[in-house]
SESETI-608054 format. One record per residue (C-alpha): residue number from 1; x negated, y negated, z. Coordinates in Angstrom, 3 decimals, padded with zeros to 6 digits. Layout:
// residues N
 resi        x        y        z
  NUM        X        Y        Z
...
***
This chain:
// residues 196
 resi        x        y        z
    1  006.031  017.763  030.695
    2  009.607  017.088  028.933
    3  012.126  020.241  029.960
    4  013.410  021.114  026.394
    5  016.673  021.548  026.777
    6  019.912  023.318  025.234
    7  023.318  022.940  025.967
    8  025.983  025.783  025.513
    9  029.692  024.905  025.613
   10  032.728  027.021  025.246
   11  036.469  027.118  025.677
   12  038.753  029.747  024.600
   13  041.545  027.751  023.582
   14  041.677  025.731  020.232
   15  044.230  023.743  022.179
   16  041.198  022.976  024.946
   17  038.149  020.743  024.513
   18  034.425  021.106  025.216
   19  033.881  017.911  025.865
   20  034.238  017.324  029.654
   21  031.460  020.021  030.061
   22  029.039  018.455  027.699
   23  029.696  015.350  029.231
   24  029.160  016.409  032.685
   25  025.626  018.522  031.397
   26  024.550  015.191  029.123
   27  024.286  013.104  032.578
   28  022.417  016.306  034.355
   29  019.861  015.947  031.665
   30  019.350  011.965  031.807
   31  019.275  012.387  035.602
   32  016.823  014.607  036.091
   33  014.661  013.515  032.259
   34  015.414  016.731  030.352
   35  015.336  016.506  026.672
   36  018.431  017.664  024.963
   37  016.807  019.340  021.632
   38  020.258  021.317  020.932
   39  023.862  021.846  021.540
   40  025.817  025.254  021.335
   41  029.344  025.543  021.123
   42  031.871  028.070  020.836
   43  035.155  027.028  020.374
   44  038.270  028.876  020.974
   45  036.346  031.800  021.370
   46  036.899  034.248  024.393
   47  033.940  035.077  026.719
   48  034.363  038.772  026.309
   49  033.565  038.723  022.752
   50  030.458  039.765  021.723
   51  027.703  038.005  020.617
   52  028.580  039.075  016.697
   53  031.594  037.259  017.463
   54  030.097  033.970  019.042
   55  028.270  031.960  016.235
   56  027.467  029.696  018.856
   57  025.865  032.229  021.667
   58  023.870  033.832  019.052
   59  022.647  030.779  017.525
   60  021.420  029.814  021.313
   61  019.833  032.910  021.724
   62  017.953  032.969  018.310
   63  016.814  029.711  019.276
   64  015.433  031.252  022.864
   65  013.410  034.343  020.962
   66  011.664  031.866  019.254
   67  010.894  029.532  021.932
   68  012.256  026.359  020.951
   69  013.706  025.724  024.080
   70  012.880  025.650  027.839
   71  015.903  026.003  029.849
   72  019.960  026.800  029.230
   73  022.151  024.384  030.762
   74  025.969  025.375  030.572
   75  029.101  023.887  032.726
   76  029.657  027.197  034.626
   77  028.711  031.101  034.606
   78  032.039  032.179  032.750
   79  031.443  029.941  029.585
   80  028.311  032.385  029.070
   81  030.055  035.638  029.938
   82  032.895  037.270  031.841
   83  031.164  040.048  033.453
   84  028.352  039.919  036.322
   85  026.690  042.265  033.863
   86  026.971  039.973  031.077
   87  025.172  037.506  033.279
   88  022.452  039.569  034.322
   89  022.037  040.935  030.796
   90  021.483  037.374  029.364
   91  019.226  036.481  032.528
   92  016.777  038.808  031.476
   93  016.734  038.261  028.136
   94  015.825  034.341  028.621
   95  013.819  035.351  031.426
   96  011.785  037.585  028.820
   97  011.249  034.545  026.939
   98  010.226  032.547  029.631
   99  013.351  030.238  029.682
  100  015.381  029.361  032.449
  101  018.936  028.546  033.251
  102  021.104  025.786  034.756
  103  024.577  026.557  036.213
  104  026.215  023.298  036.594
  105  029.149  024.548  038.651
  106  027.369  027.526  040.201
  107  024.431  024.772  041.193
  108  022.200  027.201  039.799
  109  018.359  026.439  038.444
  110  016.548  029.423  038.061
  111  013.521  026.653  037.498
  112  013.243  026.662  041.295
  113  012.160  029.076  043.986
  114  015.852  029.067  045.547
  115  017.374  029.695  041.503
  116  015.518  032.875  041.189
  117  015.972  034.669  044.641
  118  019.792  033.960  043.509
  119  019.340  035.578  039.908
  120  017.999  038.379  042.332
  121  020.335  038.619  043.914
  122  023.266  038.530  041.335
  123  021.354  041.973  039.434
  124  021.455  043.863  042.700
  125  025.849  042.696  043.215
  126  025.236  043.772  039.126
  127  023.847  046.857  039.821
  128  026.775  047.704  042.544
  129  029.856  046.264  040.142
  130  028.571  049.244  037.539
  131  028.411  051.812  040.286
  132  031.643  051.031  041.780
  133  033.293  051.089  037.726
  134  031.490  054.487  037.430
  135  032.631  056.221  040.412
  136  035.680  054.448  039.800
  137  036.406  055.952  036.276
  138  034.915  059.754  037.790
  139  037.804  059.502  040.405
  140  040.214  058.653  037.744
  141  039.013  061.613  035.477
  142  039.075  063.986  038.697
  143  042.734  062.823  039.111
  144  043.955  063.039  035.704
  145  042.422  066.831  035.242
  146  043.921  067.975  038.594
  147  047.563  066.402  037.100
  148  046.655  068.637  034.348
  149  046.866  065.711  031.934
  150  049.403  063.002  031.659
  151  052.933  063.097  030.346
  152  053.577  062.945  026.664
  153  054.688  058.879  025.124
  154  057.664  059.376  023.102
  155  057.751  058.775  019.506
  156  059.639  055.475  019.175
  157  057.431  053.776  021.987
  158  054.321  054.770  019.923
  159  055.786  053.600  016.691
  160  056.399  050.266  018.363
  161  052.915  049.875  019.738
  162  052.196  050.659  016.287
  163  054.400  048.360  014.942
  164  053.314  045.726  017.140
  165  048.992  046.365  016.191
  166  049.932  046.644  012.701
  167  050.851  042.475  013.114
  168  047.916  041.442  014.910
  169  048.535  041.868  018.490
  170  046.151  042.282  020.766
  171  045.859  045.354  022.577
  172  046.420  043.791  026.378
  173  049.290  041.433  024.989
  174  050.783  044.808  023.479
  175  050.366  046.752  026.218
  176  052.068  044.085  028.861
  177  054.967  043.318  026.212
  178  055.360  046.945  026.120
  179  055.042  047.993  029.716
  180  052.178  050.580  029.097
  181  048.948  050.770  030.019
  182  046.010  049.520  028.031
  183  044.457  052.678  027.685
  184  047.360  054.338  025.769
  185  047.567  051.397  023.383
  186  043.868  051.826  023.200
  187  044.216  055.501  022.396
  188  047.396  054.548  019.769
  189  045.193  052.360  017.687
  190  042.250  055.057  017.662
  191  044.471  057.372  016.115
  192  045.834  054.765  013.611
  193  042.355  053.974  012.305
  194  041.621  057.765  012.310
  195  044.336  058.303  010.245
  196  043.684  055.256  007.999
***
């Protein structure tokens, strides 16, 4: 039987181009007689958004809860997701489903017996990367309550990271241009849309 196949694609650059990757994934197919039944793309579109915020990825996964496909083919593991969670969270939902997944640069088929002792593998290193954040953020708590809190920002930095959300700018590019840490931007723009 024909391996219905779907391709997903993404850059996060509009300057960049998904081509190369769905040219690389078309000759997979032919070589090994999958039928390509549909592409996904997501262009200019960061892998840390959400799936709300990636027509593409949620079009790809509507199209795996309703079993029109067979297998996921995409270029490598970071055009699905940047996080080993991410990974392992989309794993299981195809897996659910009954669909598998090809890693082109990863040389990962989850069709085969060697493919799924790997996606075995990657949810135990999942299940340690969100042990090591959460014992990670505990020690940081521990050490911020025995500092008895950290030291007030003064006024005219916050009005500047202010300034600088109020125009659009992303909350890591604000923090760098600013030389603070993402956390107090972060904390800035929840009190702006409190007060809003």
């Amino acid at each position: 039987m024909t391996k219905r196949v779907a391709l997903y694609t993404r850059v996060s650059q509009d300057s960049q181009t998904t081509e190369n990757q769905r040219r690389e994934l078309m000759a997979v197919a032919e070589r090994l007689g999958w039928e390509v039944v549909a592409e996904f793309c997501d262009h200019g579109i960061s892998g840390s958004k959400g799936r709300d915020k990636r027509p593409g990825y949620d079009a790809l996964m509507k199209a795996v809860a309703r079993r029109e496909i067979d297998m996921v083919a995409s270029w490598a593991v970071d055009r699905l997701g940047r996080s080993l969670q991410n990974l392992v969270t989309f794993l299981t939902e195809i897996n659910a489903k009954g669909v598998d997944l090809y890693l082109h640069q990863q040389a990962l088929d989850t069709s085969t017996p060697s493919g799924r002792a790997m996606f075995g593998m990657l949810s135990v290193f999942a299940d340690f990367e969100r042990e090591m954040i959460i014992s990670r953020i505990k020690a940081g708590l521990a050490r911020s309550t025995k500092r008895s809190g950290r030291p007030p920002l003064d006024a005219e930095k916050v009005e500047r990271i202010k300034r600088s959300l109020t125009k659009g700018v992303s909350i890591n590019a604000t923090a760098k241009k600013l030389k603070v840490g993402v956390a107090t931007v972060h904390r800035v723009k929840q009190q702006m849309a409190l007060a809003a």
